[in-house]
ZAMIZA-536233 format. One line per 2 residues: number of its first residue (from 1); for each residue x, y, z of N, C-alpha, C. Coordinates in steps of 0.05 Angstrom, whole numbers, plus 5000, padded with zeros to 4 digits. Example, Ala and Ser with C-alpha at 12.3 -4.5 7.8 and 13.67 -1.06 7.14 Angstrom:
<nodes>
1> 5264/4886/5156/5246/4910/5156/5264/4934/5156 ~ 5257/4955/5142/5273/4979/5143/5258/5001/5157
</nodes>
This chain:
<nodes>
1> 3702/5759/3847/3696/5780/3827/3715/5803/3831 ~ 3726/5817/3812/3751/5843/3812/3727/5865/3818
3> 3749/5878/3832/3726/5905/3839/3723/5931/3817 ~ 3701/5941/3820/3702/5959/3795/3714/5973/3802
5> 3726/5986/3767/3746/6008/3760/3730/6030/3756 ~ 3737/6053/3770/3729/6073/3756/3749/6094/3751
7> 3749/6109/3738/3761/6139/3725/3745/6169/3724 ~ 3764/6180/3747/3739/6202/3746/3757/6220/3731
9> 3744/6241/3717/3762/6258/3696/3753/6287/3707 ~ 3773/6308/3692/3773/6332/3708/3795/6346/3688
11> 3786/6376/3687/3803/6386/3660/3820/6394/3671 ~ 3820/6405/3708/3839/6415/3721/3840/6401/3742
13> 3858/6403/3759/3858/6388/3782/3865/6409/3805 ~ 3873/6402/3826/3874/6414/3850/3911/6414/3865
15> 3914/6445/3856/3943/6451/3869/3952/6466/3862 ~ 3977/6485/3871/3976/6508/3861/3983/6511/3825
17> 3997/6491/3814/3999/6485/3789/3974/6490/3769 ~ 3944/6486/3780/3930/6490/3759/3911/6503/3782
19> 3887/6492/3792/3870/6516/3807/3873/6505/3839 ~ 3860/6515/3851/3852/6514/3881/3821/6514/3890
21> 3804/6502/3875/3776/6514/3875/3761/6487/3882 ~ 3737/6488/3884/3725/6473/3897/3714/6456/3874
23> 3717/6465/3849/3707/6449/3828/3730/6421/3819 ~ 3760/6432/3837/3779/6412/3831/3781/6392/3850
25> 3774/6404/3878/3770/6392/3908/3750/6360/3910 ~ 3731/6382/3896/3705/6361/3887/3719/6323/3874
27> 3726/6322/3856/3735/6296/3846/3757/6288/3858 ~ 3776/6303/3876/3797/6290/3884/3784/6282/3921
29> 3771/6295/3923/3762/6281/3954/3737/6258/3943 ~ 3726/6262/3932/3705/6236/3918/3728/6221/3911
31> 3750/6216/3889/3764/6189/3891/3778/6181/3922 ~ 3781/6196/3933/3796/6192/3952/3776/6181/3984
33> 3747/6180/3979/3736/6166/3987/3723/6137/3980 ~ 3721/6147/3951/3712/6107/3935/3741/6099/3932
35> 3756/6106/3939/3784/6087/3930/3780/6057/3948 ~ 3774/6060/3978/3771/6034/3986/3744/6017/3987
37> 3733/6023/3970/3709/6009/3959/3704/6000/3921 ~ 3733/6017/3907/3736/6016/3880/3765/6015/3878
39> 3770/6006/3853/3794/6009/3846/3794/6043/3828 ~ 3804/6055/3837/3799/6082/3826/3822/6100/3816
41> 3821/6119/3801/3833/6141/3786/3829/6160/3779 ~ 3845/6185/3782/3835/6212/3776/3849/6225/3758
43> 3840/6231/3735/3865/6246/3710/3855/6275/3704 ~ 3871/6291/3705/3869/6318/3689/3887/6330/3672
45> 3890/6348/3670/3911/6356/3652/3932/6383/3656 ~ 3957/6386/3657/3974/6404/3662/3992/6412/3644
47> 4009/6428/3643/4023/6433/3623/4051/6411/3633 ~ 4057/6410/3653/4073/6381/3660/4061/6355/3669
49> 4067/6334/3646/4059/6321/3657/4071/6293/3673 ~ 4055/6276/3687/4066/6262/3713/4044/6263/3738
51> 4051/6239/3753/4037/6237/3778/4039/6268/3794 ~ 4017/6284/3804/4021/6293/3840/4009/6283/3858
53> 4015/6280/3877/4005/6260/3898/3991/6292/3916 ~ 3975/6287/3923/3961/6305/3940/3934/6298/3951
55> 3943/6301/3979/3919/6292/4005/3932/6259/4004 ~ 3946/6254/3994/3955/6227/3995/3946/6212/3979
57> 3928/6233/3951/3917/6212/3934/3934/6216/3894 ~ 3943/6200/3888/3961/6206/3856/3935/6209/3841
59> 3936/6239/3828/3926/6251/3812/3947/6248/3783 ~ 3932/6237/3761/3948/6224/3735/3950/6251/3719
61> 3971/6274/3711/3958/6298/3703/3971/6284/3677 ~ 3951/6292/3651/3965/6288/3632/3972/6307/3611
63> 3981/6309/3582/4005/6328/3576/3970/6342/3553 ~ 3971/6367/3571/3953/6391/3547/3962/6387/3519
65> 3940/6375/3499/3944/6377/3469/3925/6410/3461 ~ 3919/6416/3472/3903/6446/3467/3886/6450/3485
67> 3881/6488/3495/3858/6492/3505/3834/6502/3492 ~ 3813/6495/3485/3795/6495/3466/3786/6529/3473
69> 3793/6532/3450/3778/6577/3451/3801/6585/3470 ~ 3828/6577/3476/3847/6590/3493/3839/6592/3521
71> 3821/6573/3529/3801/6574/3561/3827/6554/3575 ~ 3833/6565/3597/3849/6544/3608/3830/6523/3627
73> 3809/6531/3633/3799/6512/3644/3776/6487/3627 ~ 3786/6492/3599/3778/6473/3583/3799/6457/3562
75> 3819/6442/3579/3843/6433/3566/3835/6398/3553 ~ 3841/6393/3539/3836/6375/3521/3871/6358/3517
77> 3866/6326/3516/3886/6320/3502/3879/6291/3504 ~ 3891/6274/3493/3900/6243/3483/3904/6222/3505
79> 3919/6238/3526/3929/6225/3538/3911/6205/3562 ~ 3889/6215/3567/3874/6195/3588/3860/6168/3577
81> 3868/6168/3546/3845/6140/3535/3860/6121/3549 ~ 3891/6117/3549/3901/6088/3565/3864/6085/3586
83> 3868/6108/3608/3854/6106/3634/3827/6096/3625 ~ 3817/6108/3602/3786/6106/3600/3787/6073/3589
85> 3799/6062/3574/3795/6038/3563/3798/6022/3593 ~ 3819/6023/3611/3825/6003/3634/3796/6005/3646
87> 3778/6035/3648/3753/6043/3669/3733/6021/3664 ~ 3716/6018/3686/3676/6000/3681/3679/6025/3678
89> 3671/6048/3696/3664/6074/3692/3673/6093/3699 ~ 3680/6112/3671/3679/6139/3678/3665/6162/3689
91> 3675/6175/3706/3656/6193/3715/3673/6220/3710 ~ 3660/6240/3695/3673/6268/3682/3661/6289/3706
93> 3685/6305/3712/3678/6329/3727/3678/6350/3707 ~ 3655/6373/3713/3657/6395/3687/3633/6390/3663
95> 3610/6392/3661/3592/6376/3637/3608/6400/3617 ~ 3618/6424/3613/3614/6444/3599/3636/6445/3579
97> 3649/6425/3579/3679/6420/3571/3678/6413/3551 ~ 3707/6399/3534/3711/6384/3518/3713/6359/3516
99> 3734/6354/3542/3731/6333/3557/3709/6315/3555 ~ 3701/6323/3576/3672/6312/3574/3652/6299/3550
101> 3657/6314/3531/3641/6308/3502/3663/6280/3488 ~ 3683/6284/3493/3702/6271/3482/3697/6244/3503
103> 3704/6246/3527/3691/6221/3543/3670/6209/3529 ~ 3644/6226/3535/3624/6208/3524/3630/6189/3497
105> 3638/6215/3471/3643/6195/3446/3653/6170/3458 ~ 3676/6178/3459/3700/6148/3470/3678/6131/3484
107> 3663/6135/3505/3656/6111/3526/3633/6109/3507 ~ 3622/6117/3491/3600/6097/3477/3609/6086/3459
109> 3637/6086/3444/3644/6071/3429/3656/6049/3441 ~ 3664/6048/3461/3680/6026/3480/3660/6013/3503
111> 3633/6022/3500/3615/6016/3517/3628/6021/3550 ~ 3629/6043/3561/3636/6039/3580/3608/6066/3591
113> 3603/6067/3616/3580/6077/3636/3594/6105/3641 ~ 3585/6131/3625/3600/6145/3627/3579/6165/3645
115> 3585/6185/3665/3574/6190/3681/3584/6226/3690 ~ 3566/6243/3700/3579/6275/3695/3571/6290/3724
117> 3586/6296/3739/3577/6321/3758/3586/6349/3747 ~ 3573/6363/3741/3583/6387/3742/3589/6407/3766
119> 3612/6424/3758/3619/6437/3787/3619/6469/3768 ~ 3600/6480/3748/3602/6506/3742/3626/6524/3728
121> 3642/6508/3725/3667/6514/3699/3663/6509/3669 ~ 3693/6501/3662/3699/6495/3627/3689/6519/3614
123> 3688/6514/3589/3683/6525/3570/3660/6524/3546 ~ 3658/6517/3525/3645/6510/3503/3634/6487/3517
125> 3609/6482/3508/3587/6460/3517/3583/6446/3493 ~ 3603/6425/3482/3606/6419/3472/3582/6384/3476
127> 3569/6381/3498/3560/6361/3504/3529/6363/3487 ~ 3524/6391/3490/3501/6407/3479/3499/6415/3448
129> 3533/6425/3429/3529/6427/3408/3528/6403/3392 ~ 3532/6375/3411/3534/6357/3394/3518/6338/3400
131> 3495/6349/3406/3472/6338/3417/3476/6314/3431 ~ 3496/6298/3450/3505/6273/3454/3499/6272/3492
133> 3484/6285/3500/3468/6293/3526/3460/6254/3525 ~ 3447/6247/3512/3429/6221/3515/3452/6197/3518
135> 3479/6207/3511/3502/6179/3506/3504/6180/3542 ~ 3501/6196/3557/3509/6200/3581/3491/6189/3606
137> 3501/6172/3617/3487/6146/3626/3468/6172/3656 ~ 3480/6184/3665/3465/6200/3691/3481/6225/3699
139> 3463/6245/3702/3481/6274/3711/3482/6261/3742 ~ 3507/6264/3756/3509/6261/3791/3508/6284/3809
141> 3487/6304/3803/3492/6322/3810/3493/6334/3841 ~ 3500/6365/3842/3508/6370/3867/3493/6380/3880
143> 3468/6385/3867/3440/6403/3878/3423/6394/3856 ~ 3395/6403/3875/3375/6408/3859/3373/6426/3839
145> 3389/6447/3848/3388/6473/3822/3407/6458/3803 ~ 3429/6443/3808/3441/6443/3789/3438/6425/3765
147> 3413/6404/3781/3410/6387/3764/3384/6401/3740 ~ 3380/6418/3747/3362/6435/3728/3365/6452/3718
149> 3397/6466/3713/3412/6480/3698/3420/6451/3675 ~ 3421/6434/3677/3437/6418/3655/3411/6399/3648
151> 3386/6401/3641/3367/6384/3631/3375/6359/3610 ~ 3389/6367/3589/3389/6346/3569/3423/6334/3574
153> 3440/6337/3597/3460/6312/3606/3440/6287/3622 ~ 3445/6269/3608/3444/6234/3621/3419/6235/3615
155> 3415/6202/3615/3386/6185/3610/3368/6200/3645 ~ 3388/6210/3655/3373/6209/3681/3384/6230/3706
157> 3377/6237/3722/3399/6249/3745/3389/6250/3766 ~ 3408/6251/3779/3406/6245/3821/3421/6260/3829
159> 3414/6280/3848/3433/6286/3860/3445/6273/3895 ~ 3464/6275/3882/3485/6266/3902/3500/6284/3923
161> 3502/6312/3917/3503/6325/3942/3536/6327/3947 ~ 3555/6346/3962/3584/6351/3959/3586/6335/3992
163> 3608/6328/3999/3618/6312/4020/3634/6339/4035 ~ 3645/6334/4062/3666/6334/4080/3679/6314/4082
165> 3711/6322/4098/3723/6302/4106/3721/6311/4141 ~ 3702/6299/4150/3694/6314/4182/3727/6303/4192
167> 3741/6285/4188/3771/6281/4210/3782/6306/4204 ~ 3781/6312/4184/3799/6340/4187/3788/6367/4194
169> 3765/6366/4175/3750/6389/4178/3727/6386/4202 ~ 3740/6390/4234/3727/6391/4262/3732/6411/4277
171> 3719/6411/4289/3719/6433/4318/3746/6433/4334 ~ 3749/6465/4340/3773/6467/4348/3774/6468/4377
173> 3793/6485/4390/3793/6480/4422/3775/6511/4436 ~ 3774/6524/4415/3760/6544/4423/3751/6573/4406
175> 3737/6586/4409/3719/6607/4383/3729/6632/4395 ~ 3741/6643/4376/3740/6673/4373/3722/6691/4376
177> 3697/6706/4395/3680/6722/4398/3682/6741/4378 ~ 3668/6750/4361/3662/6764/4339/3675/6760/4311
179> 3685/6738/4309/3707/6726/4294/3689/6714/4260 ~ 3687/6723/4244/3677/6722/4219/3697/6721/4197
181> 3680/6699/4192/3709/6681/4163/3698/6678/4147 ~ 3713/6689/4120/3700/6680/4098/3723/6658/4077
183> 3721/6639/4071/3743/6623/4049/3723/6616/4021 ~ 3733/6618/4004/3736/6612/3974/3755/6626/3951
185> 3756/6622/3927/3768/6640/3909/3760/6672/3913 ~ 3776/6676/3908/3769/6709/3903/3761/6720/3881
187> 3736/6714/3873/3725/6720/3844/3697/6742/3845 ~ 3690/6759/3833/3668/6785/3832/3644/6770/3843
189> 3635/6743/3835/3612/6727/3841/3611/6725/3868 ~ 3641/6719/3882/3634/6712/3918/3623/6728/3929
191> 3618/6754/3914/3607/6776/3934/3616/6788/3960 ~ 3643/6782/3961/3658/6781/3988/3657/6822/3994
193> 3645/6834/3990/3646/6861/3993/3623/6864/3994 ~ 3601/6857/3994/3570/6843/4012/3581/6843/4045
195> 3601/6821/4044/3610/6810/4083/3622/6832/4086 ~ 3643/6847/4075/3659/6872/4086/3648/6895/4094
197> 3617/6905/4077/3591/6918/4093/3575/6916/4103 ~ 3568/6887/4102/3554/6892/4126/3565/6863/4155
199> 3590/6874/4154/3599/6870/4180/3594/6879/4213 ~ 3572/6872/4224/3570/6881/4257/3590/6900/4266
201> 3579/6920/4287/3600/6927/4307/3613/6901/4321 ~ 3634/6911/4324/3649/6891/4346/3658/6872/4334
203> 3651/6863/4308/3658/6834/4297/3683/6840/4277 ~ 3695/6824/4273/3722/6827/4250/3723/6797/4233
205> 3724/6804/4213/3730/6788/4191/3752/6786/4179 ~ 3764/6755/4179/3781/6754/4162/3765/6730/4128
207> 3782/6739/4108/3776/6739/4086/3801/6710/4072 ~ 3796/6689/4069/3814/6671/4059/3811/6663/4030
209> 3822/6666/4009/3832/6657/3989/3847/6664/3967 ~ 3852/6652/3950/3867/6656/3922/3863/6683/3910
211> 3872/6690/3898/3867/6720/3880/3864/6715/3854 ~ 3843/6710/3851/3840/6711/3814/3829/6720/3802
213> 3830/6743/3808/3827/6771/3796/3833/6791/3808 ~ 3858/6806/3797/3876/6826/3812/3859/6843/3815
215> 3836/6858/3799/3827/6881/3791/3798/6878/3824 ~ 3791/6846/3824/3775/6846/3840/3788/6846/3871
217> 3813/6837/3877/3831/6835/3896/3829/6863/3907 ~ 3833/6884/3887/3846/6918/3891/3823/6921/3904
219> 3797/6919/3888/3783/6933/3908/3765/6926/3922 ~ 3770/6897/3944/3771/6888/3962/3782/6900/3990
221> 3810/6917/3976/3829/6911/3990/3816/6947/3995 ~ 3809/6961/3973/3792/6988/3988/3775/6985/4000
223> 3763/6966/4000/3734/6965/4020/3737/6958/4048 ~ 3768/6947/4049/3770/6934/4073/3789/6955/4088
225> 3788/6974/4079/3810/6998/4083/3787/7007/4115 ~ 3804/7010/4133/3797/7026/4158/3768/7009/4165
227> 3767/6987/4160/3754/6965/4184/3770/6943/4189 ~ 3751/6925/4206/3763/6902/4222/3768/6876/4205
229> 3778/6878/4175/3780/6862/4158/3813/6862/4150 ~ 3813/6830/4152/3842/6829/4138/3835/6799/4120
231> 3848/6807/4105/3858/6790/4074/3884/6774/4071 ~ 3868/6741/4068/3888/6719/4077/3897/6715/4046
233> 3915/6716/4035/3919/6694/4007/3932/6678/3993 ~ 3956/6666/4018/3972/6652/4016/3971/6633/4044
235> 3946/6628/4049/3943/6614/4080/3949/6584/4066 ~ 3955/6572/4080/3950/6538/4077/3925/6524/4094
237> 3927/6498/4076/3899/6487/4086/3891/6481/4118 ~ 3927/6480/4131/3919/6473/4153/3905/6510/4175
239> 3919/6519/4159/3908/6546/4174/3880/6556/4166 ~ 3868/6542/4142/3845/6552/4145/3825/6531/4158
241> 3831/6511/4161/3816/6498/4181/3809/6504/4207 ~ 3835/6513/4209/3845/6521/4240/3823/6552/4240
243> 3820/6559/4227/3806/6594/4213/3778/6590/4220 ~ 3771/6569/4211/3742/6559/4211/3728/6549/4239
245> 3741/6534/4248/3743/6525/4268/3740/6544/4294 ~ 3757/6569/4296/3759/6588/4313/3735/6601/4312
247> 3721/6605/4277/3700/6632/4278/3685/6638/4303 ~ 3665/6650/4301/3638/6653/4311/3618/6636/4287
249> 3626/6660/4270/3600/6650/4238/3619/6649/4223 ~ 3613/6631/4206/3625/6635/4174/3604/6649/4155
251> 3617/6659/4137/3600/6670/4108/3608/6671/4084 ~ 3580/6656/4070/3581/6655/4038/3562/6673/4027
253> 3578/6702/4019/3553/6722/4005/3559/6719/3973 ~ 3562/6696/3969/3559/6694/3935/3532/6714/3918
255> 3533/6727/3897/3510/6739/3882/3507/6735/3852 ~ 3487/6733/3842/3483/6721/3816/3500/6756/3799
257> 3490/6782/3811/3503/6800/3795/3520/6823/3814 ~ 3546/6816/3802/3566/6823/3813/3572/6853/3819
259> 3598/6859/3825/3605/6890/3830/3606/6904/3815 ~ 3609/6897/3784/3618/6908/3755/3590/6907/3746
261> 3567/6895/3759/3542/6889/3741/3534/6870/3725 ~ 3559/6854/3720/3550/6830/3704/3541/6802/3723
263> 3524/6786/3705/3506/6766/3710/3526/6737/3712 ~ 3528/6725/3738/3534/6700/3742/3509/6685/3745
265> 3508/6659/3728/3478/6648/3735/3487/6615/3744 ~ 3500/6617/3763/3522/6591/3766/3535/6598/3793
267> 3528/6612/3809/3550/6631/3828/3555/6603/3847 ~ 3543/6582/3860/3550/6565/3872/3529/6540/3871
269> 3547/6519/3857/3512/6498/3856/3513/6487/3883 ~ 3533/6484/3905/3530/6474/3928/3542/6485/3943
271> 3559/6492/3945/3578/6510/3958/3595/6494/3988 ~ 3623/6484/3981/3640/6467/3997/3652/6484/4020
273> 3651/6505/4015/3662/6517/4040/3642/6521/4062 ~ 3612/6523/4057/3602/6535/4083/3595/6496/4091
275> 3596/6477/4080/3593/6448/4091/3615/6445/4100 ~ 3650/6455/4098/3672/6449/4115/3673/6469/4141
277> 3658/6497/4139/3642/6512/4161/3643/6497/4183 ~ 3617/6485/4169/3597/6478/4192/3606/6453/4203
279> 3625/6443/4187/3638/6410/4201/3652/6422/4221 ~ 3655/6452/4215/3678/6453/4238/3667/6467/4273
281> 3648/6462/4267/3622/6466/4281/3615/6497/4275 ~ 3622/6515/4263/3614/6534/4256/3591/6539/4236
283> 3572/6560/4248/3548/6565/4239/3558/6578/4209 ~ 3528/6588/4191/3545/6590/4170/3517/6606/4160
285> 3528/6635/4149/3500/6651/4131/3513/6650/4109 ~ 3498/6648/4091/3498/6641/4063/3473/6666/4052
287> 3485/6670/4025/3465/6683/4000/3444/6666/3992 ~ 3415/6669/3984/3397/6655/3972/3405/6653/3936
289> 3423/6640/3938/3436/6631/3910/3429/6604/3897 ~ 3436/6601/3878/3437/6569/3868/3429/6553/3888
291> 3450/6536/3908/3441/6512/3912/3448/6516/3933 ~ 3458/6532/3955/3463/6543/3975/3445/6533/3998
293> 3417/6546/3994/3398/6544/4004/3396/6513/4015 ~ 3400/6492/3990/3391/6460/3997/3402/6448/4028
295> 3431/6468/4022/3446/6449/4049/3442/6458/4073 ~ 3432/6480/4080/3427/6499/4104/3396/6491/4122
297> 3404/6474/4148/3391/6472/4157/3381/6501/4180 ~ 3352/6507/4186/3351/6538/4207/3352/6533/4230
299> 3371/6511/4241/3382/6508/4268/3412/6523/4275 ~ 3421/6526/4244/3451/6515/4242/3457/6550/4226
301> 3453/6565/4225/3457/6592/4203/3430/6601/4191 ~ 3444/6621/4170/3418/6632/4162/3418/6639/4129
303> 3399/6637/4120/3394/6651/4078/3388/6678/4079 ~ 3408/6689/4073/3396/6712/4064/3400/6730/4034
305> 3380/6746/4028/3386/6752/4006/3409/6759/3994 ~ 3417/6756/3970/3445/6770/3964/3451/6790/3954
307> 3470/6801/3962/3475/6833/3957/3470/6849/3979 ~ 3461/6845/3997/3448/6861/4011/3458/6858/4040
309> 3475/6880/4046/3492/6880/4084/3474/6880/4096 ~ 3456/6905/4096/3439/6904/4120/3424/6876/4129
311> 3415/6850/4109/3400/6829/4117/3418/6813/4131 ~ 3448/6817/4117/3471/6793/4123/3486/6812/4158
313> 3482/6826/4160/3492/6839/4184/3468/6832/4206 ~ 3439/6836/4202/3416/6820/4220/3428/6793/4221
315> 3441/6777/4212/3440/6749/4209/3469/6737/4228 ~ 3478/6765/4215/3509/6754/4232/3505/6766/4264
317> 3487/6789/4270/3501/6797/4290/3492/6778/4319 ~ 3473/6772/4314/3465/6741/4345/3486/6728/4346
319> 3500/6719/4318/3526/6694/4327/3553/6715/4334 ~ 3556/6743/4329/3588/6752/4330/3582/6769/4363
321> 3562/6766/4367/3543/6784/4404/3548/6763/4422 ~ 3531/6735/4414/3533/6715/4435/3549/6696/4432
323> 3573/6682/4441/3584/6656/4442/3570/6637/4446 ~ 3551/6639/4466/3532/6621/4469/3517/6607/4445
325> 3502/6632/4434/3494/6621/4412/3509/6615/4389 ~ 3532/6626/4385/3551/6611/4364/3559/6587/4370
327> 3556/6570/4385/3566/6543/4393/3543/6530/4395 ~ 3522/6537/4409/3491/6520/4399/3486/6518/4366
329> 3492/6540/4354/3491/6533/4326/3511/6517/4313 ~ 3541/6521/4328/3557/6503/4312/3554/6480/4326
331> 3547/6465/4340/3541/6447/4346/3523/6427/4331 ~ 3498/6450/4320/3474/6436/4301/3484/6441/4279
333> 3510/6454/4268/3512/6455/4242/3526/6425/4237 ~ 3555/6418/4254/3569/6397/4248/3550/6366/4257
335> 3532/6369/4266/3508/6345/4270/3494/6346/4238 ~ 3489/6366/4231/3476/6358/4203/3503/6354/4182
337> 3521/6362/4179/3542/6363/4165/3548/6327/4171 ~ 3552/6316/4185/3560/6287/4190/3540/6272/4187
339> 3502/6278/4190/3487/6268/4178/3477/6258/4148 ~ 3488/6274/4140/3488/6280/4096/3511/6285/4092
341> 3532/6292/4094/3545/6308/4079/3569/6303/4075 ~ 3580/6289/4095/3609/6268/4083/3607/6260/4058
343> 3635/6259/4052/3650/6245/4035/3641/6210/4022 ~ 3644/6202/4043/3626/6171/4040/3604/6171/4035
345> 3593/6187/4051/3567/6180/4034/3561/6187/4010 ~ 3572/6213/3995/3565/6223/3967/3579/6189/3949
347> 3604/6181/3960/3617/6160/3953/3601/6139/3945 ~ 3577/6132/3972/3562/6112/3973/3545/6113/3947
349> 3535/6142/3941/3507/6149/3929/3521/6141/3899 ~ 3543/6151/3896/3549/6153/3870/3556/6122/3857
351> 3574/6097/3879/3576/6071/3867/3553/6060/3863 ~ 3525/6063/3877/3492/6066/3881/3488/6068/3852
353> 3488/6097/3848/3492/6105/3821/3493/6090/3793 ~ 3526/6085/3800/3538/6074/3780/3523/6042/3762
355> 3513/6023/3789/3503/6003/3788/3481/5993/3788 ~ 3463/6022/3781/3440/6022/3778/3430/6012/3761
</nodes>
């Protein structure tokens, strides 16, 4: 018997060419785990198009025919039907897209098992204005919250939960005492000026990611003015592992309403950085956000409300005071992180899935 094909789709992909985010991370470490159990493929779209090979896996970018409403992270074009006709199944990253809606059409007219995780991007919900939620064989989702933000995608949904790659993302040779890391985009929702007040005595934080949003960058960069905070945003992957690895604690103060006052209702359906945390045996406090909460075992870190230093400063300061206890916790964090949370296994759940 030939092994099944699948095609996972994605409006952006992962590099500095289009984003760096965990919503792009997401489908290129999932193919790059079913590849030796599928024959597999990953397409998105760029303004050049051609293979990039990255993590060692060829991402097919294909050539932007338009971004729908001028959204760049809702790019549309022609070019992936070769992939979808070769697919048994597609699986679409993004429900909120165009993409996506256009998958479905296509795979119900070609009968093919078309299938959706959302990772909280795109644009126009086009899956919803065109009522075609029912053509969609199962949402794969990444949480419980998230599978209840998107009710009418698929006959059905499971969640499947975000992976590590624990070989890379492991324990290092030794922890930094008071050492507090934060990695993701740099967007108003991370709430990263939550961690910059209520930072412990004695403890220092460094701050890792992208800048995409200058205006939110600036005044980051005042809040961090005359404390123990410095701002990484051209690190590479190997240095933030290496970042992670060193902490005491890691932290995700994501908030549904931001510095400006406006309402994110999406701020993280699972959140990939505090699960590559904790692989790295680093403990990990998190916001009581979206889907945050699901992955956080109370051996391993702590939930606390968001917005709010004074709770997230009680939470941090046992792990940035004691080494001791920062290593008992990262110890129980990367035991649960290798229990659920790899890569293979979301892999497993999803060919499970597929063949259901």
């Amino acid at each position: 018997m030939r092994r099944l094909r699948v095609l996972h789709l994605s409006p952006t992909w992962f590099g500095d060419e289009s984003v760096r985010g965990g919503g792009e991370r997401y489908p290129l470490e999932l193919a790059r785990a079913m590849a030796p159990h599928a024959d597999t493929r990953l397409a998105a779209f760029g303004g050049r198009p051609g293979v990039r090979t990255v993590a060692g896996f060829d991402i097919e970018v294909q050539r932007t025919w338009r971004w729908l409403r001028g959204r760049p992270n809702d790019a549309i074009g022609p070019g992936f039907l070769r992939a979808l006709v070769w697919a048994d199944v597609v699986h679409c990253h993004q429900a909120r897209t165009g993409i996506t809606a256009l998958a479905a059409l296509a795979g119900r007219a070609l009968r093919k098992r078309v299938f959706v995780t959302d990772h909280g991007g795109g644009g126009v919900n086009w899956v919803r204005r065109l009522r075609i939620g029912g053509w969609i064989e199962a949402q794969l989702a990444q949480s419980t919250f998230a599978a209840a933000t998107l009710p009418y995608v698929g006959r059905r949904a499971e969640v499947v939960y975000a992976g590590v790659d624990a070989d890379i993302y492991a324990p290092g040779p030794a922890k930094v005492p008071g050492r507090v890391v934060f990695v993701g985009r740099l967007l108003p929702h991370k709430g990263v000026e939550t961690a910059i007040r209520g930072l412990p005595a004695q403890a220092s934080l460094d701050v890792y990611g992208r800048p995409y949003d200058q205006a939110y960058l600036d005044f980051l960069r005042t809040e961090a003015a005359a404390r123990p905070v410095r701002i990484h945003t051209r690190a590479s992957d190997a240095q933030i592992v290496a970042a992670l690895a060193s902490a005491s604690a890691f932290v995700m103060p994501s908030v549904y309403t931001n510095y400006l006052g406006r309402r994110q209702e999406l701020p993280e359906l699972v959140g990939l950085a505090p699960l590559e945390a904790m692989a790295c045996g680093t403990a990990a406090v998190v916001s009581d956000v979206a889907g945050m909460p699901e992955i956080m075992p109370a051996d391993a870190g702590a939930v606390v409300p968001p917005g709010d230093p004074a709770a997230l400063r009680r939470a941090l300061t046992p792990l940035t005071s004691s080494l001791d206890l920062a290593l008992r916790r990262g110890r129980a964090a990367r035991r649960h992180v290798l229990h659920r949370f790899t890569w293979a296994a979301v892999a497993d759940r999803c060919l499970a899935a597929y063949t259901a």
